[in-house]
C-alpha positions in Angstrom: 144.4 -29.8 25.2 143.9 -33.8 24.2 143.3 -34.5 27.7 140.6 -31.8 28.1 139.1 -33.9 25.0 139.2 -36.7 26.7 137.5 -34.9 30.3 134.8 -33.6 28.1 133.8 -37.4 26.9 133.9 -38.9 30.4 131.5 -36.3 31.5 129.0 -36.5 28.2 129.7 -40.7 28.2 128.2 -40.3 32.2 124.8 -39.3 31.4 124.5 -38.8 27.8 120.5 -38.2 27.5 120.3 -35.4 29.9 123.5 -33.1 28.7 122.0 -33.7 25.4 118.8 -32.6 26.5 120.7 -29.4 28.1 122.3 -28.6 25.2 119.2 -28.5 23.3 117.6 -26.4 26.0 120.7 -23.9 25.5 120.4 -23.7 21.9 116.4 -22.8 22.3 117.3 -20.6 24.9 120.1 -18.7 22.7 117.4 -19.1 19.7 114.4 -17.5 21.5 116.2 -14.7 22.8 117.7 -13.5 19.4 114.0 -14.0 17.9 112.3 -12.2 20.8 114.5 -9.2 20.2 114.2 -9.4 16.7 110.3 -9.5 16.8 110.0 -6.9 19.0 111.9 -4.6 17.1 110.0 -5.6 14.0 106.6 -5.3 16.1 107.6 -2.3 17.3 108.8 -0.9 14.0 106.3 -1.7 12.0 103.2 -0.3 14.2 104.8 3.0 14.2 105.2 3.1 10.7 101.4 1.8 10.4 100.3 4.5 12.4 102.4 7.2 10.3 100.9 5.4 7.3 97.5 5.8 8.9 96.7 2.6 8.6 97.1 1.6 12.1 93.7 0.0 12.6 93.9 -2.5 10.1 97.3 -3.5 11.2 97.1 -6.6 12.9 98.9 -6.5 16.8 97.7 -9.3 18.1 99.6 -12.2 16.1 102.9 -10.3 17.0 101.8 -9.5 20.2 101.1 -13.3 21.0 104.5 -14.0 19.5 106.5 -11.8 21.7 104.8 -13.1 24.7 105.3 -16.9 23.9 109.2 -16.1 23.2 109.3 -14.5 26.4 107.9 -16.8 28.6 109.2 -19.7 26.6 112.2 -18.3 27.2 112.3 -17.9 30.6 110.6 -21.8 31.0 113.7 -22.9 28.5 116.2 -21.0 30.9 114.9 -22.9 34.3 115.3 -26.0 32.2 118.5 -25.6 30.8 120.0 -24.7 34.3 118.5 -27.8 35.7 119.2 -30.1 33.1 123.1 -29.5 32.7 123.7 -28.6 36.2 122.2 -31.9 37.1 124.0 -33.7 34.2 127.2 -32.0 35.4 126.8 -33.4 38.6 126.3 -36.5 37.4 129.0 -36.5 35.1 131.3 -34.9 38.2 130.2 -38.0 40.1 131.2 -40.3 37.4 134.8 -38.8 37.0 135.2 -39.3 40.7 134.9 -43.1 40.2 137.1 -42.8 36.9 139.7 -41.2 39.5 139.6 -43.8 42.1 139.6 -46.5 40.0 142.9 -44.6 38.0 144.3 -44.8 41.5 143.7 -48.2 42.3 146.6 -49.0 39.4 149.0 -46.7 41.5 152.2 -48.6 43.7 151.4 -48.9 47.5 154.2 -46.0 48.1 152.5 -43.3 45.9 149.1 -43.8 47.1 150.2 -43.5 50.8 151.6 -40.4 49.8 148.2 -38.6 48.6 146.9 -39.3 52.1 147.9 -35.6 53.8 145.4 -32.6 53.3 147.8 -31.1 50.5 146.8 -34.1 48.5 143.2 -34.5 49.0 142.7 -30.9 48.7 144.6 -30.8 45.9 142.5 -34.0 44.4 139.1 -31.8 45.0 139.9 -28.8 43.5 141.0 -30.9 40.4 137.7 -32.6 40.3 135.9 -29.5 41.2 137.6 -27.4 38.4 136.6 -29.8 35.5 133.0 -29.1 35.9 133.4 -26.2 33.9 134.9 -27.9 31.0 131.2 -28.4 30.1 129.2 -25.9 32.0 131.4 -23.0 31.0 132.8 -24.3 28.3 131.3 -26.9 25.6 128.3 -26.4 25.9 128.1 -22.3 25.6 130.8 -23.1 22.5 128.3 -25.2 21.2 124.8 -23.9 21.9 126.5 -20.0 20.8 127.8 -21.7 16.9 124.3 -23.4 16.5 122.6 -20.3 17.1 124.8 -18.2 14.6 124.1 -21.0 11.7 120.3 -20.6 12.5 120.3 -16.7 12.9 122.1 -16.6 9.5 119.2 -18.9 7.7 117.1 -16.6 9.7 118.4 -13.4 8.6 118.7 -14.3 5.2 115.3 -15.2 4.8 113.6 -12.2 6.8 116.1 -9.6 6.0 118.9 -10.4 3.1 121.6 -12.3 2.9 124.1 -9.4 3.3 122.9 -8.8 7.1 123.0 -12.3 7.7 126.9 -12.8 6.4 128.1 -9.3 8.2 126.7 -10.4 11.5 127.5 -14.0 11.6 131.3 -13.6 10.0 131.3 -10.9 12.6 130.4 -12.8 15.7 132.0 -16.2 14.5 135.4 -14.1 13.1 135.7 -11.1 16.0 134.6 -13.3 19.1 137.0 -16.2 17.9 139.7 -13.5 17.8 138.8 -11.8 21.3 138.6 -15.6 23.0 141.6 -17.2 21.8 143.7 -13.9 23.2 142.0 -14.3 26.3 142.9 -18.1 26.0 146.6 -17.2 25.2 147.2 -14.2 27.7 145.5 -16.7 30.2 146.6 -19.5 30.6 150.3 -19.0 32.9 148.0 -16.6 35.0 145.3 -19.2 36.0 148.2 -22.1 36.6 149.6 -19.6 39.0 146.8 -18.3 40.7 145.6 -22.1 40.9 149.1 -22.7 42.4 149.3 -19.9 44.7 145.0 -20.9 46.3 146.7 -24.3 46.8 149.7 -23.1 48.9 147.4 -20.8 50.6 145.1 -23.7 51.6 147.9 -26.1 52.6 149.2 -23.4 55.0 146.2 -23.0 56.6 145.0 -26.7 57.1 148.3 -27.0 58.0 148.2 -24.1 60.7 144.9 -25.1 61.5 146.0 -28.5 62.3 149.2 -27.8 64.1 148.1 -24.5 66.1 148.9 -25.9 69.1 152.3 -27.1 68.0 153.0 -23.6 66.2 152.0 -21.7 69.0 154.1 -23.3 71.6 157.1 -23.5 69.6 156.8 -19.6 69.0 156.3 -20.2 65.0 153.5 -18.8 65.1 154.7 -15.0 63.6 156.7 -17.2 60.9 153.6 -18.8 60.0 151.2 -15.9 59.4 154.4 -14.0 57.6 154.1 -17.3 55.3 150.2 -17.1 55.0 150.3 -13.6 54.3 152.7 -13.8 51.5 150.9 -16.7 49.7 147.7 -14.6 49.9 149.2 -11.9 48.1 150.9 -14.4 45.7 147.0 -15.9 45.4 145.5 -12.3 45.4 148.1 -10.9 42.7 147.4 -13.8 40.1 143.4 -13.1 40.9 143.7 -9.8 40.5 145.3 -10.1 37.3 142.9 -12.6 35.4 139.7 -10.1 36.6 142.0 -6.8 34.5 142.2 -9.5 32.0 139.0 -10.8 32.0 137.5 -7.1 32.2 139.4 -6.2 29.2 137.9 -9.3 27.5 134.2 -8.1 28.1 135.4 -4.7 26.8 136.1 -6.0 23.8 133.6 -8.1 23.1 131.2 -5.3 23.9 133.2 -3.3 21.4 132.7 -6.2 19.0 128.6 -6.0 19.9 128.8 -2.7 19.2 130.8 -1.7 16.2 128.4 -5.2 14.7 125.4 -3.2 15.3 126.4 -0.2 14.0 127.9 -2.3 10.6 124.2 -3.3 10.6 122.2 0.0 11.1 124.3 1.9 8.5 124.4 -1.3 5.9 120.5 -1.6 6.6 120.0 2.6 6.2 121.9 2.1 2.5 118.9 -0.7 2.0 116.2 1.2 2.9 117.4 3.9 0.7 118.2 2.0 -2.1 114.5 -0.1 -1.8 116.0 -3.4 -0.9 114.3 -3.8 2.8 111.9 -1.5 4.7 112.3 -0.5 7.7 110.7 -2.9 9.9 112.6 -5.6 8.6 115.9 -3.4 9.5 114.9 -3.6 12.8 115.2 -7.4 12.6 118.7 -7.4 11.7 119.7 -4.2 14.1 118.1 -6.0 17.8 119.2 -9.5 16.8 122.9 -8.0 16.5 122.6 -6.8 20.0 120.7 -10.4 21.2 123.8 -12.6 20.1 126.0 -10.6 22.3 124.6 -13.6 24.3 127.0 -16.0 22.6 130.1 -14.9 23.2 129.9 -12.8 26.6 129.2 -15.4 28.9 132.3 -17.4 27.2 134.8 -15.4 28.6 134.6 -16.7 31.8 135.6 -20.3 30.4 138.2 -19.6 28.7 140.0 -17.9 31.0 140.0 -21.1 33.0 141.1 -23.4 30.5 144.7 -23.0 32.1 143.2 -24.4 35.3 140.9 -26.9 33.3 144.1 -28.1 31.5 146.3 -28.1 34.0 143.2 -30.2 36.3 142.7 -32.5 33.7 146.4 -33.4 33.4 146.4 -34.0 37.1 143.4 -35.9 36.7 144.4 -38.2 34.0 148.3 -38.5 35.2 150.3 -41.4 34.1 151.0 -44.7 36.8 153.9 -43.0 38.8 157.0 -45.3 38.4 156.9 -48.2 41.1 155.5 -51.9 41.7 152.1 -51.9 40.6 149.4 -53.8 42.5 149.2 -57.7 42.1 146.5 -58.5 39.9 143.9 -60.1 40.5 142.0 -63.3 39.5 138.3 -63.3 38.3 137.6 -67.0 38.5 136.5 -68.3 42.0 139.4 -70.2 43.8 138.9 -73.5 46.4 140.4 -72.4 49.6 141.1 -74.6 52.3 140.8 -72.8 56.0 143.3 -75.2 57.6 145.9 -74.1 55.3 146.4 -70.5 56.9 149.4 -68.2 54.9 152.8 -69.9 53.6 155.7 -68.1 51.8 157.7 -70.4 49.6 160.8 -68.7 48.7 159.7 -64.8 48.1 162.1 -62.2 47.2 161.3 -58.4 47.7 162.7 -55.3 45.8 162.3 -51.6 46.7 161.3 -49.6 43.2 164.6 -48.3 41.8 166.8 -51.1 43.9 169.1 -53.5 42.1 169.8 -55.5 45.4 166.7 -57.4 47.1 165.4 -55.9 50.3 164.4 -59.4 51.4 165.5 -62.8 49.4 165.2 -66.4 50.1 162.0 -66.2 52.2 160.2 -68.8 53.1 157.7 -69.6 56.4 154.2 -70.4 57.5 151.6 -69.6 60.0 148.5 -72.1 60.5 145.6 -71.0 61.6 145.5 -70.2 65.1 149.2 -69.3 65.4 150.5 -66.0 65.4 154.1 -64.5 64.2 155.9 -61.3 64.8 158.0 -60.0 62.4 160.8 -57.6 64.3 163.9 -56.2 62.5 165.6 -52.2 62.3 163.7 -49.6 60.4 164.0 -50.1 56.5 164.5 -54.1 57.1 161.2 -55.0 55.1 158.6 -55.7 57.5 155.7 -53.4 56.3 156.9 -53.7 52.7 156.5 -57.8 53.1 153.2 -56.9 54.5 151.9 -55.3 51.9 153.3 -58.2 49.3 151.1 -60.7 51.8 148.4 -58.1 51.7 148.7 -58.3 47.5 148.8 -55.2 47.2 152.5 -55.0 45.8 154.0 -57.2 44.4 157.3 -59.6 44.9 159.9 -60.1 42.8 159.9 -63.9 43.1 158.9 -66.8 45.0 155.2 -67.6 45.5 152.5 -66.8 48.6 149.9 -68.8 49.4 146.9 -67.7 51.1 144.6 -70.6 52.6 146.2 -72.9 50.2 145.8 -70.8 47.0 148.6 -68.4 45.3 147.4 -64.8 45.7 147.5 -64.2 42.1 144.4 -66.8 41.9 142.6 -64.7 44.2 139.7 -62.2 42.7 140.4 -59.0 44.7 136.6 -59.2 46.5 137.4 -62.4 47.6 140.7 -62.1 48.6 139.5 -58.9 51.1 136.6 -61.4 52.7 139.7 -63.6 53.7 142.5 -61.7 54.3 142.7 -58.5 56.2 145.4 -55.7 56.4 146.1 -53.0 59.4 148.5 -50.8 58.5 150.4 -48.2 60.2 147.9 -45.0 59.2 144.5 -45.8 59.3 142.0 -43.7 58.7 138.8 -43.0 61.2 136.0 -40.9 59.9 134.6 -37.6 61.4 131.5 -39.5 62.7 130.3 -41.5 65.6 132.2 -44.2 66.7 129.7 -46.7 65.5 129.7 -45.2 62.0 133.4 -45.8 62.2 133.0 -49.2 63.5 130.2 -50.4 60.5 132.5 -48.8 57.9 133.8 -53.1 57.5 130.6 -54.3 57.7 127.6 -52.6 57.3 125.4 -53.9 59.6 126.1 -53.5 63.3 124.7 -54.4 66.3 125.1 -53.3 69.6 126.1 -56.5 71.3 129.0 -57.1 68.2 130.4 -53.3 69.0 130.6 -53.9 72.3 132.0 -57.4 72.0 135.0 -55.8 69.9 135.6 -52.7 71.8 135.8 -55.2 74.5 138.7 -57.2 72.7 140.9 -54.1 72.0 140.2 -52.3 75.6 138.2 -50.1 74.5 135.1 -50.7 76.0 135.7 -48.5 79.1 136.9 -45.4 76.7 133.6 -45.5 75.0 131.0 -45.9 77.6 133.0 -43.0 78.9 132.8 -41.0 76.0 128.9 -41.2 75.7 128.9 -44.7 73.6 128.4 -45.8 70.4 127.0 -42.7 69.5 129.8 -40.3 70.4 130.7 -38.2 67.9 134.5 -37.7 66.7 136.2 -34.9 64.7 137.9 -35.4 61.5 140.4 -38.0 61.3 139.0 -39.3 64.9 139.9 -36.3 66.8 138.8 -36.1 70.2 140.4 -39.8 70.7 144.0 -40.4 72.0 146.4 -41.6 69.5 146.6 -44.6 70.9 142.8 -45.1 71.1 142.2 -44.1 67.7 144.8 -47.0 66.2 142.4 -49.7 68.5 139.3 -48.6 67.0 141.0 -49.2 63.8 142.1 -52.6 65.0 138.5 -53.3 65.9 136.8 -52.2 62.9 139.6 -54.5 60.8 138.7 -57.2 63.8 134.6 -57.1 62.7 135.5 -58.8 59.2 136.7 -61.9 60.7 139.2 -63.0 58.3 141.2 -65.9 58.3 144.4 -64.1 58.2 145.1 -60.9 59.9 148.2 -59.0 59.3 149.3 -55.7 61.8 151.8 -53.7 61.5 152.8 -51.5 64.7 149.5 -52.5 66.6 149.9 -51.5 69.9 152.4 -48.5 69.1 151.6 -45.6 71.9 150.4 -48.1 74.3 151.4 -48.7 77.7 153.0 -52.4 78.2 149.9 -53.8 80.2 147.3 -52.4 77.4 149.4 -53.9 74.7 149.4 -57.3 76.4 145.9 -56.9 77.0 145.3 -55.8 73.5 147.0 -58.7 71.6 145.6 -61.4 73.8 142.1 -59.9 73.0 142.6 -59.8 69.6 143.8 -63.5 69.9 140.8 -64.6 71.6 138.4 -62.5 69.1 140.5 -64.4 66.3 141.2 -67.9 67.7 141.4 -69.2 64.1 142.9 -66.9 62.5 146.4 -66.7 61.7 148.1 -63.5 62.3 151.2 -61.7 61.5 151.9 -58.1 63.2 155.5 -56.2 62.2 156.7 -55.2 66.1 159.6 -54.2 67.9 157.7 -54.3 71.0 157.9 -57.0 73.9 154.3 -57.2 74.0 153.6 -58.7 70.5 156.6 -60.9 71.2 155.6 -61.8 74.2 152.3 -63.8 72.9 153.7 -65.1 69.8 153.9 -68.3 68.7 157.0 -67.7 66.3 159.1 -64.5 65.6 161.3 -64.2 62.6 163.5 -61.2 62.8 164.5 -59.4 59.2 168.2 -58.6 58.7 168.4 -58.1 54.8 169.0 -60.4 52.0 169.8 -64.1 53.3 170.1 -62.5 57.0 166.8 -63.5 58.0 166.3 -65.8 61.4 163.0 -67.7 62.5 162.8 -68.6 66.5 159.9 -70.4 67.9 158.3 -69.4 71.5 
C-alpha cells in the first residue's frame, strides 16, 4: 500500500490549493447534511410538542425555519462546488501523473520502451492512469471528509444532546464502518486484480481482432477468435459479477450498521427522556443525525473495493527501471560544436544487456558532412543497436562518439535533438492530416516547405492525390501504403534539418526505382548533412559514399564507393 501513499501525494503535490479547497467543500457538505437533518428533526419535534403544550403561538418558527433553509440550499451550493473543485483538481492532478509517467519512462533501456509501443501496452498504460483517479476521488478524500465530520458531530452531539449519544454513535460509525470496509478491502482485493486482468485480455483481443480482421478472416481464424473473445468476456464478466455480490453485501451491512446505530440511539434517548436527562426535541437531534452520517461510510464502499486495482495500478505505475542499458545522460552546460566536424567513432564497443561477449568491438569510422555511409551486415550483427548508441539513447560499453566535434555525453539532450536526428525502424504517424503529421518536428509549417519535402521523399504525387495536405489519415497513418507511411516519417525527421541523420531500413517496401529516388532526394534535401542508414538494400548502397559491413566482434570491414 506504500506506493498508493506515494500516488496520493503526486496527485495533492499537483494542485494543492484546489483539492484542499475540495476537501473543505466535502467536509461542509458532510457537516450541513448531518445538521440539516438534525434541525429538522428538532424543528419538527419541538413544534409538535409546542402545540400539545399549547403554547404554539409563542413558539418561535421562523429562526428554525430560516435555518433549515440555509442548510439546504447551502448544501446543495457546497455539493456543486465540491464536485467541481476535486473533479477539476483530479484532473489536474491526473494530468500531472501523466508527465510523472513519461518522464519515469524516459529512464527505461531503448529495448523496453520499444516494447510498450503495441495496443496491449498503451491500453494497458491508460487504464493504469485512469484507475488512480480514484485514489482521491473515491478514496482520500471521502476517508477524510467522513472522520472530520464524525469528530465534529461528536462535539456537536455532546453539546446539544449528551455526551452518551455522541460516544455511541461516533464509536459506532468510526468502529462498525472500519470493520465492514476493511472486509470488503480484504475479500476484494484478488477479485478486482482479476477482473482488471481479465477487461485487459478482453480489450487486447479485440484491438487485436479489430486490427487484424482482414488477416483473421482470410486465414479462417476467425471462429477461434470469437471462441477466445467469448471466453475472456465470461472470465471479465465472472470477476464483475462477483465484486457487485460483494459490494452489495457491503451496502447491506452498512445499512445494517445505520440501522441497528439508530435504533441504539432511539432506545438510549427513550431511557433519557424518562429518566429527565434530555427532552424530546433534543432526542430527535441525536436519532436523524444517526441516519445523516450514513453518508460517510456508504459512498466508501465503492473505493475500497478498487483498492486492488488502485494498488495493483499504482505498482505498474511506479515500476522499477527494467534491467537493461539505460539512456546516456545528458549534459546541461552548452557545448561549442563545429559543423565541419560531422560524426566520428573512436574505438566503440557495444554489449547486448545480459551478454558477456561484445556485439560490436574495436569500432572506429567517420562521416563528414556531406557524405553518407551504409551500414549492411546479417540480422542481429549490430546495426540498429549502433544506431541507437549514435542516437545517445543507449549507451556503449567503451570507446568514445563524437558528434560535430563534441562527445555525446557533453551534449544537453535539447540540444543534441536540434543536431542530430534518428529514424528508426517503427515510426509513429498520427490519426490526423498529413500536415499535422508533418508539423509534429516543427511546429510551424508552410505550404511551400511541405511540399518541398514530400517532393524529396516521392511523395508529392501520393498526396495531391489523396486531397493534400489536408487529408485525413486513420490511426497509426491508415489509409497510406506501408511504404508511404515510413516516407512521411522520413520527411517529417527531414523538416528538422540536422546535421546528422541516421536511418535505419529507409526505403524497406519500396520498389528499386523509388528507393533510388528516395535516397538521392533526401541527399539533395540534406546536402550537408552527414548520414548513416542500416540497409541491406542495393539502393542505399548504391548512393553511398562508404559502406562498412558488421560481422561481430573485430569482424567488421569499411569499403569506400
Amino acid at each position: 500500500m506504500k506506493r498508493l501513499w506515494v500516488i496520493l501525494k503526486l496527485l495533492c503535490s499537483a494542485d494543492p490549493w484546489a483539492m484542499g479547497r475540495g476537501a473543505a467543500l466535502t467536509v461542509v457538505v458532510l457537516i450541513m447534511g448531518a445538521a440539516l437533518l438534525g434541525l429538522s428533526g428538532w424543528f419538527i419535534t419541538a413544534t409538535g410538542l409546542a402545540g400539545i403544550a399549547g403554547i404554539g403561538i409563542a413558539f418561535d418558527v421562523f429562526r428554525p425555519s430560516a435555518g433549515v433553509r440555509f442548510l439546504a440550499l447551502g448544501r446543495a451550493a457546497a455539493r456543486y462546488g465540491e464536485r467541481l473543485l476535486t473533479h477539476d483538481a483530479t484532473l489536474r492532478a491526473l494530468a500531472s501523473l501523466r508527465i510523472t509517467l513519461m518522464r519515469r519512462l524516459e529512464l527505461w533501456p531503448m529495448e523496453a520502451l520499444r516494447r510498450l509501443r503495441g495496443a496491449s501496452a498503451l491500453t494497458r498504460i491508460t487504464a493504469d492512469v485512469d484507475a488512480l483517479d480514484g485514489v482521491a476521488l473515491r478514496l482520500a478524500l471521502p476517508l477524510t471528509a467522513g472522520v472530520i465530520t464524525h469528530l465534529v458531530a461528536f462535539g456537536l452531539l455532546a453539546w446539544l444532546v449528551t455526551p452518551l449519544i455522541a460516544l455511541s454513535l461516533t464509536a459506532g460509525y468510526l468502529i462498525g464502518g472500519a470493520l465492514v470496509l476493511l472486509r470488503v478491502a480484504a475479500r476484494t482485493l484478488a477479485p478486482s486484480t482479476r477482473a482488471e486482468t481479465a477487461m485487459q485480455a478482453l480489450r487486447r483481443g479485440a484491438i487485436g481482432l479489430f486490427r487484424g480482421q482482414r488477416e483473421v478472416i482470410l486465414q479462417g481464424a476467425l471462429p477461434d477468435w470469437r471462441a477466445r473473445i467469448d471466453t475472456e468476456e465470461a472470465e471479465a464478466r465472472a470477476a464483475h459479477d462477483l465484486l457487485d455480490r460483494i459490494d452489495g453485501g457491503a451496502g447491506f451491512a452498512l445499512s445494517s450498521l445505520v440501522a441497528l446505530l439508530t435504533a441504539l440511539v432511539l432506545g438510549l434517548s427513550g431511557g433519557l427522556i424518562a429518566a429527565g436527562g434530555i427532552d424530546a426535541a433534543q432526542a430527535a437531534i441525536g436519532v436523524f443525525v444517526a441516519l445523516a452520517l450514513a453518508e460517510t461510510v456508504l459512498p466508501l464502499r465503492r473505493g475500497v473495493a478498487e483498492i486492488g486495482r488502485m494498488r495493483d495500478a499504482a505498482a505498474r505505475v511506479l515500476a522499477d527501471v527494467p534491467d537493461g542499458p539505460a539512456p546516456v545522460a545528458a549534459a546541461t552546460r552548452s557545448p561549442d560544436p563545429d559543423p565541419d566536424a560531422g560524426i566520428e567513432l573512436c574505438d566503440v564497443t557495444l554489449m547486448r544487456p545480459g551478454r558477456d561477449l561484445p556485439l560490436v568491438e574495436g569500432l572506429s569510422f567517420s562521416v563528414a558532412p556531406g557524405e553518407m555511409l551504409v551500414l549492411s551486415g546479417a540480422s542481429g550483427a549490430g546495426k540498429s543497436t549502433l544506431l541507437d548508441a549514435l542516437a545517445a539513447v543507449s549507451p556503449i560499453a567503451g570507446g568514445e562518439i563524437r558528434c560535430l566535434g563534441v562527445p555525446l555525453a557533453d551534449w544537453p539532450e535539447s540540444e543534441l535533438r536540434q543536431h542530430l536526428m534518428l529514424l528508426p525502424q517503427r515510426s509513429a504517424l498520427l490519426g490526423g492530416s498529413i500536415r499535422d503529421n508533418l508539423a509534429l518536428s516543427v511546429g510551424e509549417l508552410t505550404d511551400a516547405a511541405a511540399w518541398e519535402v514530400l517532393r524529396a521523399v516521392e511523395l508529392e504525387r501520393v498526396v495531391a492525390d489523396r486531397g493534400g495536405l489536408d487529408a485525413i489519415l486513420g490511426e497509426g497513418g491508415a489509409g497510406l501504403s506501408g511504404g508511404e507511411a515510413r516516407r512521411l516519417s522520413l520527411a517529417r525527421a527531414l523538416l528538422r534539418k540536422p546535421n546528422i541523420l541516421l536511418l535505419d531500413e529507409p526505403t524497406e517496401g519500396l520498389d528499386p526505382a523509388t528507393a533510388r529516388a528516395v535516397i538521392q532526394g533526401v541527399r539533395s534535401y540534406l546536402p550537408t548533412a552527414a548520414i548513416i542508414a542500416a540497409s541491406h538494400r542495393a539502393a542505399e548502397a548504391e548512393s553511398a559514399d562508404h559502406h562498412r559491413e558488421l560481422n561481430g566482434p573485430r569482424g567488421n570491414s569499411i569499403m569506400n564507393q
